[in-house]
ZAMARGU-4260 file (C-alpha; in steps of 0.2 Angstrom, whole numbers, plus 5000, padded with zeros to 4 digits):
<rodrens>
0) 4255/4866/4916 | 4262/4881/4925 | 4275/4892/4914 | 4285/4907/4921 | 4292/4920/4911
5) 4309/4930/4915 | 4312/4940/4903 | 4330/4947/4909 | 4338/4932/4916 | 4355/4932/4923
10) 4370/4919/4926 | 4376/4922/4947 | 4393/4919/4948 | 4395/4917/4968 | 4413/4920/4972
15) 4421/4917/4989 | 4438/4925/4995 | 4446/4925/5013 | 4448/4942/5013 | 4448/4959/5002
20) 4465/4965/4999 | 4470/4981/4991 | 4483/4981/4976 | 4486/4962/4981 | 4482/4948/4973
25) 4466/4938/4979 | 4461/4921/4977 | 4445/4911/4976 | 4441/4900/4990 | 4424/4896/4978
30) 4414/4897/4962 | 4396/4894/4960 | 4384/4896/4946 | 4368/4897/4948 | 4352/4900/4933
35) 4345/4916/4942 | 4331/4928/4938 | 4312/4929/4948 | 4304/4918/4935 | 4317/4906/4934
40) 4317/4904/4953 | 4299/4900/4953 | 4301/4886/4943 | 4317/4879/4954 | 4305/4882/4968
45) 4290/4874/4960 | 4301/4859/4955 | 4311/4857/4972 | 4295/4857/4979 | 4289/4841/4967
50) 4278/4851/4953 | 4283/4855/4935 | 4281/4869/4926 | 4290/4878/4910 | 4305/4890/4909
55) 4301/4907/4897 | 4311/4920/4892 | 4327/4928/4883 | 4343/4920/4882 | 4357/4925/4872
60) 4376/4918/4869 | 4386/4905/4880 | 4382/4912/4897 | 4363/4908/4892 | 4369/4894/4886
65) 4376/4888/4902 | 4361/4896/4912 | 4349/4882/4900 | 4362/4869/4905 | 4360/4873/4924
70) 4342/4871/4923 | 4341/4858/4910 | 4352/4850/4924 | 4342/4850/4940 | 4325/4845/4932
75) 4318/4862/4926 | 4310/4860/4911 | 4316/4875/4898 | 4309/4885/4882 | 4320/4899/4881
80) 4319/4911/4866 | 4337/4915/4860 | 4341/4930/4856 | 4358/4939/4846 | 4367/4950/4864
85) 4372/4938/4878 | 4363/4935/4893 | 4369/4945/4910 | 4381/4938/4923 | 4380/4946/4941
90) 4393/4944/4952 | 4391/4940/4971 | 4406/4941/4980 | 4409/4937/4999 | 4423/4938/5009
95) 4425/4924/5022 | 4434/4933/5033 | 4421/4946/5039 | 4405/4939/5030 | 4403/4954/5021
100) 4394/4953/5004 | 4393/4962/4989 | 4382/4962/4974 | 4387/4967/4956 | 4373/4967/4947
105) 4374/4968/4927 | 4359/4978/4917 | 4358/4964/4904 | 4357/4964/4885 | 4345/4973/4875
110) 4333/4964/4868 | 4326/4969/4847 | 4309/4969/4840 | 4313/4954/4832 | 4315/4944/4847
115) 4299/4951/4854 | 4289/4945/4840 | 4295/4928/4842 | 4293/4924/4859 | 4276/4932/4859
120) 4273/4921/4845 | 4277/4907/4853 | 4269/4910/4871 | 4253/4913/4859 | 4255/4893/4853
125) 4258/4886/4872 | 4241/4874/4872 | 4244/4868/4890 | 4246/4885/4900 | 4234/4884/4915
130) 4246/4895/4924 | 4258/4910/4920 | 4269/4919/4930 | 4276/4934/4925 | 4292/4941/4936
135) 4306/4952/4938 | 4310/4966/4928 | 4310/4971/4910 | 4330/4968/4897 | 4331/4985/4889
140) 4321/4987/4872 | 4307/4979/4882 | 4293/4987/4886 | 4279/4985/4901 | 4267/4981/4885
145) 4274/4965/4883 | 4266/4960/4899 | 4252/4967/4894 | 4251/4957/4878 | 4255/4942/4889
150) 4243/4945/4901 | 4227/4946/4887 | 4235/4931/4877 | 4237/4920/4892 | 4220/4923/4897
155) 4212/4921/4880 | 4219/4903/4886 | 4210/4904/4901 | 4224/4903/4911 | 4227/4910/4930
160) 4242/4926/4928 | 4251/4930/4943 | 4261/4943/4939 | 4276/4950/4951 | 4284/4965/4946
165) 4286/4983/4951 | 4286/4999/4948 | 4280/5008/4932 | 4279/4988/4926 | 4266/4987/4938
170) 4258/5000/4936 | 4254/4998/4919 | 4251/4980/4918 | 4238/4978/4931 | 4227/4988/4917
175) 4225/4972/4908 | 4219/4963/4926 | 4229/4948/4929 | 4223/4937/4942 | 4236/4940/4955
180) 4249/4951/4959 | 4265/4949/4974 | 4268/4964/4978 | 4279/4968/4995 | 4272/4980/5005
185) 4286/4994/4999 | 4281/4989/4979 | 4263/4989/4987 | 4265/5007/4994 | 4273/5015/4976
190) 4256/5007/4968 | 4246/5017/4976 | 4255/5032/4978 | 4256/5032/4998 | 4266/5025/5013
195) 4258/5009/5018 | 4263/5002/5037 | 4247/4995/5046 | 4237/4979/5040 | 4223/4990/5038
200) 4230/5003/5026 | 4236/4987/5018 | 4219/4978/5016 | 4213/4997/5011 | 4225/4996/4997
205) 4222/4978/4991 | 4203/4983/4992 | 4203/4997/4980 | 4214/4985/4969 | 4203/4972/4969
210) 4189/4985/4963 | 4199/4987/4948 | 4198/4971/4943 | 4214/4960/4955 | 4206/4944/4961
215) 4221/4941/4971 | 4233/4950/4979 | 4246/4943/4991 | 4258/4956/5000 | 4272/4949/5008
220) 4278/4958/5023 | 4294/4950/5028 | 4295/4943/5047 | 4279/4947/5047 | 4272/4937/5036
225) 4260/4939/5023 | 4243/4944/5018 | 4232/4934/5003 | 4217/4948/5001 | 4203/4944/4988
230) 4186/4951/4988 | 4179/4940/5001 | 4194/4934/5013 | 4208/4940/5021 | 4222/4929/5025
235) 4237/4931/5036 | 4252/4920/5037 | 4266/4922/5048 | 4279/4908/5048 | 4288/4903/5063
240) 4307/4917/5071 | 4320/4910/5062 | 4336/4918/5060 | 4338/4927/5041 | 4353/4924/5031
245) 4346/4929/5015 | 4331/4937/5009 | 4335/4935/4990 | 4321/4923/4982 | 4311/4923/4997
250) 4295/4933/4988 | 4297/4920/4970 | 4297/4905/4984 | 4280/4909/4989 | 4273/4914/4974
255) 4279/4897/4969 | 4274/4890/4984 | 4255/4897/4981 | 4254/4895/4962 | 4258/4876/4963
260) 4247/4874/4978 | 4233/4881/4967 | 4239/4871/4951 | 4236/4854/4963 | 4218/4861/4968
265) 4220/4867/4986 | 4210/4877/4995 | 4216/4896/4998 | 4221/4893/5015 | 4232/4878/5012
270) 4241/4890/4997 | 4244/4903/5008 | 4251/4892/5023 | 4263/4882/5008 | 4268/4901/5000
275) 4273/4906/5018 | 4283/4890/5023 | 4291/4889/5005 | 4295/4910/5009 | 4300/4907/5025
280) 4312/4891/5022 | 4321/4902/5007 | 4325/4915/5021 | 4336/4904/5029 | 4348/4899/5014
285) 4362/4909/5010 | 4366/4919/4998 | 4356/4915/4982 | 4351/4897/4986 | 4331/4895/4987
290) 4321/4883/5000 | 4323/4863/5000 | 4307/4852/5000 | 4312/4844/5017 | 4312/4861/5027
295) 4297/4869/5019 | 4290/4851/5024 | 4293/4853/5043 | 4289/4873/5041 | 4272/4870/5036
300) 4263/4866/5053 | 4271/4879/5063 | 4265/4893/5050 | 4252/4900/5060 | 4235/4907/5049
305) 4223/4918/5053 | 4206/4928/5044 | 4207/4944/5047
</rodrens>
């Protein structure tokens, strides 16, 4: 079984208003919730695209609640830990007029010692982890150590971690070597401590990474694709132009995309052509909405692959 751990969820409430209006009132043309987070739009991806897999994380008060209920709702499986300060909302308004968007972004409760300890605890009693995710940032009172701890426990298990994070997250957490990492070739650049802009420095990067213990390392690039790197290949996939409405959720689709691919026991070039067609497909959404199974079905032969 694949499980994905978020462990600062939020609640999007997308709000949609003709037109921004100083010292006037302004009302809603729409209102759409969505269960949001990297890890939980793994497992909407992993699901859309006909897998299963397990929800983790934090939730707290009636806006966790009603994330739980969204997913609960469209087929996700969930195991939430609750926790006592109420999960974030974010806030994405657009105005229709001009189609102009603006992100409000909550920081998100602060999660106790307490509540670490339990959800620890219960990851540590999963029998049926063959994969864990690990993605997005850390609620405050969270350290990077509980990736660390998850990392170790998970693999004790024998199960694959791909862990998608960043910054000082990262930095600490591949000391306990997951399997894989996602970073972006931006996240990928502050790792190492250098600008990074041709495949070669890339490759370069992913190299001295995989000599510290990363089997698998797959850099998304945006329009230009992507790169899986282990010891012995190198992978590039570059999807077919499309036009870009959103670039939220593109990175948790392919990790989705390449995770489930490896769950159903495919080889790494069909995993990295699904991650790229899954990536690409979510580009083309609006907003916060992620890929649909049909267009990530017709995306797949046009995703052009190549060893480098």
């Amino acid at each position: 079984m694949i499980y994905t751990v978020t462990a600062n969820p939020a609640l999007d409430r997308a709000v949609v208003v003709e037109e921004l209006l100083e010292d006037d009132t302004i009302r809603m043309v729409s209102e759409t919730f969505y269960a949001a987070g990297k890890g939980i739009d793994v497992s909407r991806v992993i699901h859309e695209l006909g897998g299963q897999s397990v929800a983790l994380g934090f939730l707290g008060g009636y806006d966790g609640f009603r994330l739980e209920g969204l997913l609960i709702n469209s087929g996700v499986m969930c195991d939430f830990t609750k926790i006592s300060q109420e999960t974030r909302t974010n806030i994405i308004l657009k105005e229709a007029k001009t189609s102009r968007q603006f992100v409000i972004s909550a920081s998100g409760p602060s999660v106790d010692a307490t509540e670490i300890g339990i959800f620890y605890n219960h990851v540590i009693q999963i029998r049926d982890m063959d994969y864990l995710v690990l993605s997005g940032s850390l609620p405050k009172g969270v350290t990077p150590n509980l990736y660390g701890q998850l990392i170790l426990a998970a693999k004790k298990k024998g199960a694959f971690v791909f862990l998608d994070t960043d910054g000082e997250a990262l930095k600490r957490s591949i000391e306990y070597q997951p399997a894989g990492i996602k970073p972006n070739r931006h996240e990928l650049s502050r790792l190492v401590g250098r600008e990074l802009q041709e495949e070669t420095e890339i490759i370069e990067a992913c190299t001295a990474l995989h000599e510290k213990g990363i089997p698998f390392i797959l850099v998304s690039m945006g329009k230009e694709g992507m790169i899986l790197s282990t010891s012995e290949k190198k992978i590039k996939a570059v999807g077919p132009p499309v036009t870009v409405e959103s670039a939220v959720g593109a990175g948790d689709s392919a990790v989705a995309g390449f995770t489930l691919g490896l769950s159903q026991g495919k080889d790494l070039m069909e995993c990295v052509r699904i991650a790229c067609a899954a990536g690409t497909a979510t580009a083309q959404t609006s907003g916060t909405e992620l890929c649909h199974r049909q267009s990530v079905e017709e995306m797949l032969s046009l995703v052009q692959l190549t060893e480098l």
